[in-house]
C-alpha positions as CSV (number, residue, x, y, z in Angstrom):
1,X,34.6,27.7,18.9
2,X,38.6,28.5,18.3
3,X,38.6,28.5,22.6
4,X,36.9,25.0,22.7
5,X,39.2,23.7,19.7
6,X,42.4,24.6,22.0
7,X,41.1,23.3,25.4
8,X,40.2,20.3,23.6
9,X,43.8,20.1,21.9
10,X,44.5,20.3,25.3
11,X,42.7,17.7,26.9
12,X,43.9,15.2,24.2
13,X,47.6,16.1,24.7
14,X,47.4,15.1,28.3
15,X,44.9,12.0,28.0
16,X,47.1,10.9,24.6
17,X,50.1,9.6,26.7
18,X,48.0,7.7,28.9
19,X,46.3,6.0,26.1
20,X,49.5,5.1,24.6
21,X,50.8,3.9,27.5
22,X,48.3,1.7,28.2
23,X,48.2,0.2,24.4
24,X,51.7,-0.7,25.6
25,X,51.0,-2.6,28.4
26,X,48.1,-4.4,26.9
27,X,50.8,-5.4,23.3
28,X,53.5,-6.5,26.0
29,X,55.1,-9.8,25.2
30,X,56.8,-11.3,27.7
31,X,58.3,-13.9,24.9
32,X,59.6,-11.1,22.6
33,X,61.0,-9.2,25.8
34,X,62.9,-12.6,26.5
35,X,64.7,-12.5,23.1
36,X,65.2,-9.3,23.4
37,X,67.4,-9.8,26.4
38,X,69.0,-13.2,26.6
39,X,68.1,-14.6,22.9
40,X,66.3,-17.7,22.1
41,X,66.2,-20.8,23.6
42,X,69.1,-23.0,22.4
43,X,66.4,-26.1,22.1
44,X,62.9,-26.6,21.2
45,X,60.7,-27.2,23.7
46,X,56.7,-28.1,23.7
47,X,54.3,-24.8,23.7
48,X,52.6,-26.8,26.9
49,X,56.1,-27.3,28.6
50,X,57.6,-23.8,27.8
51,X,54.5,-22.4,29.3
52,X,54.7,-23.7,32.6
53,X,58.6,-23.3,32.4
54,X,57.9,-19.9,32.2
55,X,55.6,-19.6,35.0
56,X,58.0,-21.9,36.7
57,X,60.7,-19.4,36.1
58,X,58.9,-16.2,36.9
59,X,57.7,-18.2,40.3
60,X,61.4,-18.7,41.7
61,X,62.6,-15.8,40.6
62,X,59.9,-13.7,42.6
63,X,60.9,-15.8,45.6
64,X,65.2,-15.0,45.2
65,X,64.1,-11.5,44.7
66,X,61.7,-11.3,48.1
67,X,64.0,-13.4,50.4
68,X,66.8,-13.9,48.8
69,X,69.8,-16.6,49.0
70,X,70.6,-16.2,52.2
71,X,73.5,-14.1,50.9
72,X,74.5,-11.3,48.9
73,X,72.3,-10.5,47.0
74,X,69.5,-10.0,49.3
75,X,65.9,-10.5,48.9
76,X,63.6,-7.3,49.5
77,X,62.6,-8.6,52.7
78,X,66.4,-8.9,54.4
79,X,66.8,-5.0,52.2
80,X,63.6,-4.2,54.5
81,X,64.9,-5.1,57.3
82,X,68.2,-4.0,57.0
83,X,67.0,-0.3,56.0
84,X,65.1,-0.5,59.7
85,X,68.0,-0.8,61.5
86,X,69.3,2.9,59.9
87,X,65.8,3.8,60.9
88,X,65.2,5.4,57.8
89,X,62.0,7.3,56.8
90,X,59.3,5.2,55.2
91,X,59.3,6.5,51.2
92,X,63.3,6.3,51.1
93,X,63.2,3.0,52.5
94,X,60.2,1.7,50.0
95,X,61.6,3.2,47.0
96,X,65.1,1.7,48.4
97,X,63.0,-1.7,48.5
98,X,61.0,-1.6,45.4
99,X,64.1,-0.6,42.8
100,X,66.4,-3.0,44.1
101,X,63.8,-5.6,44.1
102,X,62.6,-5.0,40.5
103,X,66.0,-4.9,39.4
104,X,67.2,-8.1,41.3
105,X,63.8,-9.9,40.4
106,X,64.9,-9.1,36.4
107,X,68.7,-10.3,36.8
108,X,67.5,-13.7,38.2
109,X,64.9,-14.3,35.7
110,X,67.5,-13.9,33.1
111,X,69.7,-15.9,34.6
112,X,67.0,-18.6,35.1
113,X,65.7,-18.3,31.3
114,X,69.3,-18.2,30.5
115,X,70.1,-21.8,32.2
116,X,67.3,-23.5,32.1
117,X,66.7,-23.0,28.5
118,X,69.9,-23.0,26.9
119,X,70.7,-20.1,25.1
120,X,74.1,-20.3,25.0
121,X,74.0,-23.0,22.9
122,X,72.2,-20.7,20.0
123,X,74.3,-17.5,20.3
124,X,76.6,-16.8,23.7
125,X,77.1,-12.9,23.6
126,X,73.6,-12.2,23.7
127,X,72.4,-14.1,26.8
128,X,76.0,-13.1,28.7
129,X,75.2,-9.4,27.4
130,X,71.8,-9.5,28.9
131,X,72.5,-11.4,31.8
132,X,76.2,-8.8,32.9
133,X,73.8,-6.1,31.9
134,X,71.0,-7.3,34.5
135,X,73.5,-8.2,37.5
136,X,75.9,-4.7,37.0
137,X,72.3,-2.5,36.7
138,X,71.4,-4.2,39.8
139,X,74.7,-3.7,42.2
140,X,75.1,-0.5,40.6
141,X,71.7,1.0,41.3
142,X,71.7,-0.9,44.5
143,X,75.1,0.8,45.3
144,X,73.8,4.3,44.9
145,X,70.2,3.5,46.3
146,X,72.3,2.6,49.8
147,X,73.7,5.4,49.5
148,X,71.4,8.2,48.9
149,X,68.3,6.6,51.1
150,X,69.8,4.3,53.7
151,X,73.3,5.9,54.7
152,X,73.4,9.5,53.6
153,X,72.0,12.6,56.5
154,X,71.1,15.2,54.0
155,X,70.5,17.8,56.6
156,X,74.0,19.4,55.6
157,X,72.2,20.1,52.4
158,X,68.9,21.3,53.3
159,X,70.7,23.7,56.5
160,X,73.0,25.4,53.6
161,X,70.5,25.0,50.2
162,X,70.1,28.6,50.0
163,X,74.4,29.2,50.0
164,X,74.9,26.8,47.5
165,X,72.3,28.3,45.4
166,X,73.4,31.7,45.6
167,X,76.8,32.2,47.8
168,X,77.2,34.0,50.9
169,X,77.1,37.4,50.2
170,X,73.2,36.7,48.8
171,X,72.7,34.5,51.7
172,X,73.4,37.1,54.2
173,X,71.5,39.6,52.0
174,X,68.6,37.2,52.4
175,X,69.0,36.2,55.9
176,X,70.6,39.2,57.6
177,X,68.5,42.2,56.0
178,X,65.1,43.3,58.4
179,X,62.0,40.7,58.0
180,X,64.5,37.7,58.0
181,X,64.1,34.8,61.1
182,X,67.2,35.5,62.9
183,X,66.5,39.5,62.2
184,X,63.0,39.4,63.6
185,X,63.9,40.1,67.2
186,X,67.4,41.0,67.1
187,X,69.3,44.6,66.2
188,X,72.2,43.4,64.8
189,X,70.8,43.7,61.1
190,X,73.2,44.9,58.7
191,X,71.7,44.1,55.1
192,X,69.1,45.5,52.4
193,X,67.3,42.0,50.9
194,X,68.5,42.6,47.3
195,X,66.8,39.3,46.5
196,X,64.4,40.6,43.9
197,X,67.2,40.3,41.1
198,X,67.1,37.1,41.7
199,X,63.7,36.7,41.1
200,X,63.1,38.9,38.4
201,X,65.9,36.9,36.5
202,X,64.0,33.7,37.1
203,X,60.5,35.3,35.6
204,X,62.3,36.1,33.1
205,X,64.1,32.8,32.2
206,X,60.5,31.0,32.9
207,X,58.7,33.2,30.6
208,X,61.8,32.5,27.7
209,X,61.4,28.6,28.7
210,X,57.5,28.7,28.1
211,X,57.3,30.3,24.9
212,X,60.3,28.2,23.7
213,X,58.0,25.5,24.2
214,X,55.0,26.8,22.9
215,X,56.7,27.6,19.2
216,X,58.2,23.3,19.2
217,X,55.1,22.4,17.8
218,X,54.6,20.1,20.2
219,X,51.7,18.3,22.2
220,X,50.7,20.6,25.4
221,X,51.4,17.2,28.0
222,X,54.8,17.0,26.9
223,X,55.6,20.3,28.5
224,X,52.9,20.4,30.8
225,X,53.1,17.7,32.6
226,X,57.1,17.5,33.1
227,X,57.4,21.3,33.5
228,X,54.9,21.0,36.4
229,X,56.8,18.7,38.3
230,X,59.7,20.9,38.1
231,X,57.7,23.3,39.4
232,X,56.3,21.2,42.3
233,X,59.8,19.8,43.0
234,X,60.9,23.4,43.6
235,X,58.5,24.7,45.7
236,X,58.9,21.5,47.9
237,X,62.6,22.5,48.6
238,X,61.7,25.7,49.3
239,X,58.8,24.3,51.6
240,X,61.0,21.4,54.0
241,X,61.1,23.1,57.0
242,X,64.1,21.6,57.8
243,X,66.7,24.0,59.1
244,X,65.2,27.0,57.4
245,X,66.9,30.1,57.2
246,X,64.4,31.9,55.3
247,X,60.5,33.0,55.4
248,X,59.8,29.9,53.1
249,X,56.1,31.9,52.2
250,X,58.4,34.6,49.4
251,X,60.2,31.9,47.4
252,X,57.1,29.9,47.6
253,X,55.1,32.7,46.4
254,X,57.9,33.8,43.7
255,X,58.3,30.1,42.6
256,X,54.4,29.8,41.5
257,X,54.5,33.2,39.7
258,X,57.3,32.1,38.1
259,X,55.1,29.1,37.4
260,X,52.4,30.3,36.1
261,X,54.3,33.0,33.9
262,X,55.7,30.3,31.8
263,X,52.5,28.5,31.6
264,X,51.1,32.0,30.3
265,X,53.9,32.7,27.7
266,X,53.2,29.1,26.7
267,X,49.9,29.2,26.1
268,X,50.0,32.4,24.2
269,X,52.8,31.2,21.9
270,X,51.1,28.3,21.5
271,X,47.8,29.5,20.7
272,X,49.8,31.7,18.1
273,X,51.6,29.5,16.4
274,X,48.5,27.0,16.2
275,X,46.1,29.5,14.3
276,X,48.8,31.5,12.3
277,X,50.9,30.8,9.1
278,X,54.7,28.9,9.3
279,X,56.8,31.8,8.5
280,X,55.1,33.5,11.8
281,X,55.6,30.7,14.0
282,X,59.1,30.9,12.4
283,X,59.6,35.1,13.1
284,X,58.1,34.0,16.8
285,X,61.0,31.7,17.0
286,X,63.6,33.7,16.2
287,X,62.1,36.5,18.4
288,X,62.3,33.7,21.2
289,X,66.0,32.9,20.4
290,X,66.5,36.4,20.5
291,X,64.7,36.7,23.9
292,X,67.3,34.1,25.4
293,X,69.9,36.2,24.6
294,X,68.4,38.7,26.4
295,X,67.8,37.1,29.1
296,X,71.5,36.5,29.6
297,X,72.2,40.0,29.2
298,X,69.4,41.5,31.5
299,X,70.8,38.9,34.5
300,X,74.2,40.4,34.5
301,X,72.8,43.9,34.4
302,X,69.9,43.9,37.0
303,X,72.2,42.3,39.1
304,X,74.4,45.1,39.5
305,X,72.8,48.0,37.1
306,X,75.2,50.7,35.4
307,X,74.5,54.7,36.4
308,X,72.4,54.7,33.7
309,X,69.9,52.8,35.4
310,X,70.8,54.0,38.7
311,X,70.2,57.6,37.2
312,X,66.4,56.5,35.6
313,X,65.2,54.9,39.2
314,X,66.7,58.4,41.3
315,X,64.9,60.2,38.3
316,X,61.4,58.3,38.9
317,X,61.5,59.1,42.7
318,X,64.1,56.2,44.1
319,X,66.0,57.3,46.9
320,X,69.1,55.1,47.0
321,X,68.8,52.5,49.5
322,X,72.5,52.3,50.8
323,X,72.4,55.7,52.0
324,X,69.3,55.2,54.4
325,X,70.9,51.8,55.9
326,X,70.8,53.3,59.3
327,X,67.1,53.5,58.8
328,X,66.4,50.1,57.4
329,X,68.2,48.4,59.7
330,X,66.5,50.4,62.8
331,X,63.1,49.6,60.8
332,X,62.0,53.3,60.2
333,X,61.9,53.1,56.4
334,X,61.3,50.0,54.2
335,X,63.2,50.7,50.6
336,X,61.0,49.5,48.0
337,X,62.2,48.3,44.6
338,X,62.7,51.4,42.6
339,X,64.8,52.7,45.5
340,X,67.0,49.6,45.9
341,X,67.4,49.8,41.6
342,X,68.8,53.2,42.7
343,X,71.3,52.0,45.1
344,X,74.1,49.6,44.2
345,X,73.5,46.6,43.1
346,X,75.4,42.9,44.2
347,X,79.1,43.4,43.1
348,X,80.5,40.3,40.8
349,X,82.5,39.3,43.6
350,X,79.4,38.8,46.0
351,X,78.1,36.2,43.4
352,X,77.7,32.7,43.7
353,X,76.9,29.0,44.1
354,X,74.8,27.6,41.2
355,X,73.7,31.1,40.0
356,X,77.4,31.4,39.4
357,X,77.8,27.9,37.5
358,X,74.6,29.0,35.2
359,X,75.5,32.5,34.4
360,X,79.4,31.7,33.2
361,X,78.1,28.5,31.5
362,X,75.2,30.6,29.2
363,X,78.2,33.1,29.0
364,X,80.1,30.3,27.0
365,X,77.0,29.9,25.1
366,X,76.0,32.9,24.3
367,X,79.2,34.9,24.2
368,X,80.7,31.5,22.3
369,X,78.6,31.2,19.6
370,X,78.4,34.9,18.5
371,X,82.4,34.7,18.8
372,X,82.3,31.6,17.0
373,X,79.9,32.8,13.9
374,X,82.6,35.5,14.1
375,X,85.6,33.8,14.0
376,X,84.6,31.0,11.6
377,X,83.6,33.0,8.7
378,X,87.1,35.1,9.9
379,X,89.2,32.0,9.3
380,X,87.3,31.1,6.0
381,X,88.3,35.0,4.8
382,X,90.5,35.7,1.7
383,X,91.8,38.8,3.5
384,X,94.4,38.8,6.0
385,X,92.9,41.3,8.0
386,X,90.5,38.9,9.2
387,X,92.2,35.7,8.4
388,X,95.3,35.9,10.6
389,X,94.0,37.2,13.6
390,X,91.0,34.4,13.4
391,X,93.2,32.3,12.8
392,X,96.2,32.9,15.5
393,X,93.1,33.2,18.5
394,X,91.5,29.8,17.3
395,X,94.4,28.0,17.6
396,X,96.4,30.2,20.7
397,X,93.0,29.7,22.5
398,X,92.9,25.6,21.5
399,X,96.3,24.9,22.6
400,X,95.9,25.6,26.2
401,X,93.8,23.4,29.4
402,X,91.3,25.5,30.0
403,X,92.9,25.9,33.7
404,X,95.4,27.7,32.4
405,X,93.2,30.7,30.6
406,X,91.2,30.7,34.3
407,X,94.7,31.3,35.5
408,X,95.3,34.1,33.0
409,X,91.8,35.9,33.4
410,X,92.7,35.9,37.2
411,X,96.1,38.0,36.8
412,X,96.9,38.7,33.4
413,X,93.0,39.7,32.1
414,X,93.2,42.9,34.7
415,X,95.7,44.3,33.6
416,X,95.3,44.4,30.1
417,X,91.6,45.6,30.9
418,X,93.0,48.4,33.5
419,X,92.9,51.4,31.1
420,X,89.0,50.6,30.1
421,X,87.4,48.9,32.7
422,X,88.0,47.0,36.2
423,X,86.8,43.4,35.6
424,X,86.7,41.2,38.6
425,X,87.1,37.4,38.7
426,X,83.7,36.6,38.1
427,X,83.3,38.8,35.3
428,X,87.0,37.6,33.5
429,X,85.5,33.8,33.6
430,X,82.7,35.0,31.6
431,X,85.1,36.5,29.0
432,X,87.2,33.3,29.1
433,X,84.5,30.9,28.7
434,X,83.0,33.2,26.0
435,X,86.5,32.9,24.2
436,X,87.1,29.5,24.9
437,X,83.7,28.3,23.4
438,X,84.0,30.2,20.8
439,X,87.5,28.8,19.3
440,X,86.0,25.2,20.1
441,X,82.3,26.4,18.2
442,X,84.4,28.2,15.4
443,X,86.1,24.9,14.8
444,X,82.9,22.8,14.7
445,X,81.2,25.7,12.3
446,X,84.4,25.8,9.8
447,X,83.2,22.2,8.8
448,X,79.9,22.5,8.8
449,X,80.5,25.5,6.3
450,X,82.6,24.0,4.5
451,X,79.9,20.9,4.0
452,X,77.4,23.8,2.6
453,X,76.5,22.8,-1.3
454,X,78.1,25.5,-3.4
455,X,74.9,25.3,-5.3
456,X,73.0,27.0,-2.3
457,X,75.1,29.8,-2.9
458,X,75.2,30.5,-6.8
459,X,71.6,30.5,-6.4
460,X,71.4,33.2,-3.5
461,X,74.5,35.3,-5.7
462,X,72.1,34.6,-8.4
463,X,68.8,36.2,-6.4
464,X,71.0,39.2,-5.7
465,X,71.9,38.6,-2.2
466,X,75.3,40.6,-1.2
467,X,78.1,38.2,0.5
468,X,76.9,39.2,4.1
469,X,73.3,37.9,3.3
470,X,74.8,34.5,1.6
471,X,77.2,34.1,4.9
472,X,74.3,34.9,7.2
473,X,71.0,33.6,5.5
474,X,71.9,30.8,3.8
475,X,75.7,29.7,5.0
476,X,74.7,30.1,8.5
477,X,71.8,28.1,8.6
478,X,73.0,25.2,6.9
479,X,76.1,24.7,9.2
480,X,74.3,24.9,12.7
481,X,71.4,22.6,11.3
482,X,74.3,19.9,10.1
483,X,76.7,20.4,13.7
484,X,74.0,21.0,16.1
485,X,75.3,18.0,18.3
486,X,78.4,18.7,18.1
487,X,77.9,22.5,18.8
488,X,75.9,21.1,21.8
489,X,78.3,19.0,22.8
490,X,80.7,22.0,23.2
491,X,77.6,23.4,25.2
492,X,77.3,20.6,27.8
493,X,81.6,20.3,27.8
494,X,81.4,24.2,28.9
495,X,78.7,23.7,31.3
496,X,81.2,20.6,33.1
497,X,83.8,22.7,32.8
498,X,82.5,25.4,35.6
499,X,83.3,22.8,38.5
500,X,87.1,24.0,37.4
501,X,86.1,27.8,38.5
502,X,86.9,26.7,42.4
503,X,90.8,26.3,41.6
504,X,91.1,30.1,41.0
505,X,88.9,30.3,44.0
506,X,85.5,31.4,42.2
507,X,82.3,30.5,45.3
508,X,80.8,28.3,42.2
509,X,78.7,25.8,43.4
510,X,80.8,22.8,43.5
511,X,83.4,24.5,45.9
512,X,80.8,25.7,48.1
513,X,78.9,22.1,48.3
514,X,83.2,20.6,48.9
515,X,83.4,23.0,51.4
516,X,80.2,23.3,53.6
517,X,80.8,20.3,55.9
518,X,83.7,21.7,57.2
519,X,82.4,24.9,58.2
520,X,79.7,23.3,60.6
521,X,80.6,21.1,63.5
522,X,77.1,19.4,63.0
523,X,78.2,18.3,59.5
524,X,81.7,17.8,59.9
525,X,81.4,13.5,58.6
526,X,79.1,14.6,55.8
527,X,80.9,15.7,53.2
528,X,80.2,12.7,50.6
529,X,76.3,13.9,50.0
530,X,77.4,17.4,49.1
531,X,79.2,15.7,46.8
532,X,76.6,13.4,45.6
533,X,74.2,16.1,44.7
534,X,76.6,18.5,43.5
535,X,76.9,15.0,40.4
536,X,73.2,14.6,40.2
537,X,73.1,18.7,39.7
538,X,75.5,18.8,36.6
539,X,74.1,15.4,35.0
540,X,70.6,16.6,35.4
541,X,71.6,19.8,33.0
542,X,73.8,18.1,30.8
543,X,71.0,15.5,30.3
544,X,68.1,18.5,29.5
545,X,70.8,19.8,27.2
546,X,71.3,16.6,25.2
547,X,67.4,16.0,25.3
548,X,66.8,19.1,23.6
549,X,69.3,19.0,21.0
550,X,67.5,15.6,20.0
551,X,64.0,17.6,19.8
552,X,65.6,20.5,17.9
553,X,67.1,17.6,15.5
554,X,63.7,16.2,15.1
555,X,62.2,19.3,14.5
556,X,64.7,19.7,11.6
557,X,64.5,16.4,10.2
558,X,68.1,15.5,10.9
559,X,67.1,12.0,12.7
560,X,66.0,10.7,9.2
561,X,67.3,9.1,6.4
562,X,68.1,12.0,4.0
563,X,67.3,14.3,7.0
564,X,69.9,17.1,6.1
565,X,68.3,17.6,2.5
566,X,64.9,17.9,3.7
567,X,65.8,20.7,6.4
């Protein structure tokens, strides 16, 4: 009964937004839409003559938006047949056609409604609003459209998609070690595929991501359903055979385990939190949170492992790989896993493209906030032990461009490290960014603590708690909850900020997508699409950040009225 419950839950999740989105086309009013956008009519006019001046409307503006004026802008069928001339594919010169023509079909109805019925003469900023807002979606959209489906050869992308993903040195070790196409047939192998870090990493990460989802609360579909078409959208890329460089059956085959591990840690943690009491679903939480940070931790380690781990593999039979290259690359001896754990790993330095962006950005994050908690409740301290220093780091830290503490953890950071431990570039941005969040979050928590009711904490000095448990039980809590955007914002600023690792000369991905058209004669007038994705890249993570700050908000009750006292 409890199974059929769930696959019923289920069922309804995915069916619900259907059903709502068809109550919404069937409660569409084309009149309130109208006032929406360009405001009432500035005179009255007959039910029977607005009527057919409506239809009359919607009739010419469907005819400018098919043929057009004979000028700029043009109709769909002049867009048509200027997209053949490029001799473009078929879907990016539809979806080309049908965007620009919904868009220009919805600037000249407002501009129609706008003249014809007169609402200037009721209000003038709203119809001049609506109608700017029409016309600038339309050239804007119709600027990038152009771009992106008519204009732009995105073969330098798809010929170089696994270096900007993962840098040269894992490009080579994917595409130079024995089983790769251009190894196959040749002898001049020189690499041990080390690529299963990689993927271990990413089950990992997709197992966090599912059960994070599976604790919101939330309906199935609305993970489901756009989760899925991540999925899809990734094994497609992996799929294109154009210029492949790869066996495109392995990442295929990693991608939908990946896949369906996060639809199994979401189901579980689901199904858990659905049949078990809140303060479970709240421990799961926290073990989730707690996971994440993990996460970030077991991706720097795995990819190059300390003797410790080295030491456990040799102990469980591994035979370091490195000293058998001779025979892998001859293809007398295939290393499996545990001996490659027992060989080196990938050096920092070998790291990069977008793996590189990610990693230093969660380093800000996660490094950040635990040095922010830290050096908030440092600067709030009545002892000078703790106040000073807090205090001197925050605003040191602040006071500088971030360019010039990339600068420092380039050739000042080694040195001062020298006598403990040899950190390489990659592994001084992490520090930096970790620092350089955390002054900005520390800042951002001071005033959220210093918003916490002083009530909240007689009552937890009056339950017994010591001043560790009042900071970190009850002080804590109340700060994040009341600056969560803001501490995201800091998140998503960090995250933007990576694109400045290629002035110190870091392979991040935005140097390696600048620099890609030049190293391929085939490619050398292409370098405006590298460029172009490389933006659609960074918004599209800056937007997932933002989206889920606003469900977190929801989920405490902060969108409300009075939302702060009820979470």
């Amino acid at each position: 009964m409890m199974g059929e419950k769930i696959t019923s839950n289920i069922v309804n999740s995915i069916l619900d937004p259907l059903r709502s989105a068809a109550v919404k086309i069937r409660n569409f009013s084309l009149s309130e839409f109208e006032v929406s956008l360009v405001g009432r009519p500035g005179v009255k006019i007959n039910h029977v003559v607005a009527r057919w001046l409506d239809l009359s409307i919607i009739v010419v503006s469907i005819g400018l938006a098919l043929f057009g004026t004979g000028g700029l802008p043009s109709g769909v069928f002049p867009m048509l047949e200027y997209a053949d001339s490029f001799d473009t594919g078929i879907v990016p010169t539809l979806i080309y056609c049908l965007v620009c023509g919904a868009l220009l079909l919805l600037a000249w109805w407002a501009t129609l409604v706008t003249i014809l019925k007169l609402t200037p003469l009721r209000s003038v900023g709203t119809p001049l609003l609506g109608i700017g807002s029409a016309w600038v979606s339309f050239y804007l959209i119709h600027f990038v459209l152009e771009f992106m489906m008519i204009f732009a050869d995105f073969d330098v992308i798809w010929a170089n998609r696994v270096l900007v993903l993962v840098g040269q040195q894992m490009t080579e070790m994917m595409t130079q070690s024995p089983g790769s196409p251009q190894c196959l047939d040749l002898e001049n192998c020189y690499g041990i595929n080390q690529n299963f870090r990689l993927w271990w990493v990413l089950y990992v990460t997709f197992i966090i991501i599912g059960a994070a989802y599976g604790t919101n609360g939330d309906k199935p579909s609305k993970f489901l359903i756009p989760f899925t078409l991540i999925a899809m959208f990734l094994i497609l890329i992996a799929w294109l055979p154009n210029e492949l460089n790869y066996h495109r059956e392995v990442p295929m085959t990693r991608l939908s385990i990946a896949t369906l591990l996060a639809y199994t840690s979401f189901g579980l943690s689901y199904y858990y939190c659905s049949v078990s009491e809140e303060y479970k679903a709240n421990r799961l939480r926290s073990y989730v949170a707690l996971g994440a940070v993990f996460a970030f931790f077991f991706a720097i380690l795995i990819m190059n492992p300390p003797e410790l781990v080295k030491d456990l593999a040799v102990s469980l039979g591994g035979e370091p790989a490195q000293e058998r290259l001779d025979d892998v690359i001859a293809g007398t001896w295939t290393p499996s896993t545990l001996d490659k754990l027992a060989g080196d790993g990938i050096e920092a330095s070998q790291w990069g493209g977008l793996f590189v962006n990610l990693i230093i950005a969660t380093a800000g994050c996660v490094l950040g906030f635990g040095i922010g908690v830290v050096l908030a409740f440092g600067r709030q301290s009545d002892l000078p032990f703790f106040k000073v220093p807090s205090v001197l780091l925050i605003e040191i830290v602040r006071s500088g461009p971030l360019i010039c503490w990339l600068y420092f953890a380039v050739f000042l950071l080694p040195d001062l490290m020298d006598p403990f431990y040899e950190a390489e570039d990659i592994i001084g941005m992490l520090i930096m960014f970790g620092f350089f969040g955390g002054c900005y979050i520390a800042e951002v928590l001071r005033g959220g603590l210093q918003a916490v009711d002083s009530g909240q904490k007689e009552a937890a000095l009056a339950l017994g708690l010591s001043p560790m448990q009042i900071r970190l039980q009850v002080e804590l809590p109340n700060a994040v909850r009341t600056t969560l955007p803001s501490i995201v914002s800091v998140f998503i600023g960090l995250w933007k900020d990576t694109t400045l690792l290629f002035i110190v000369n870091i392979l991040d991905f935005f140097k390696l997508s600048k620099d890609i058209p030049g190293g391929d004669m085939r490619f050398m007038s292409s370098f405006l699409e590298p460029v172009w994705v490389t933006a659609i890249v960074f918004w599209v993570f800056a937007f997932y950040l933002s989206r889920v700050s606003r469900r977190i908000e929801r989920g405490l009750g902060l969108v409300r009225e009075g939302g702060g006292e009820a979470a």
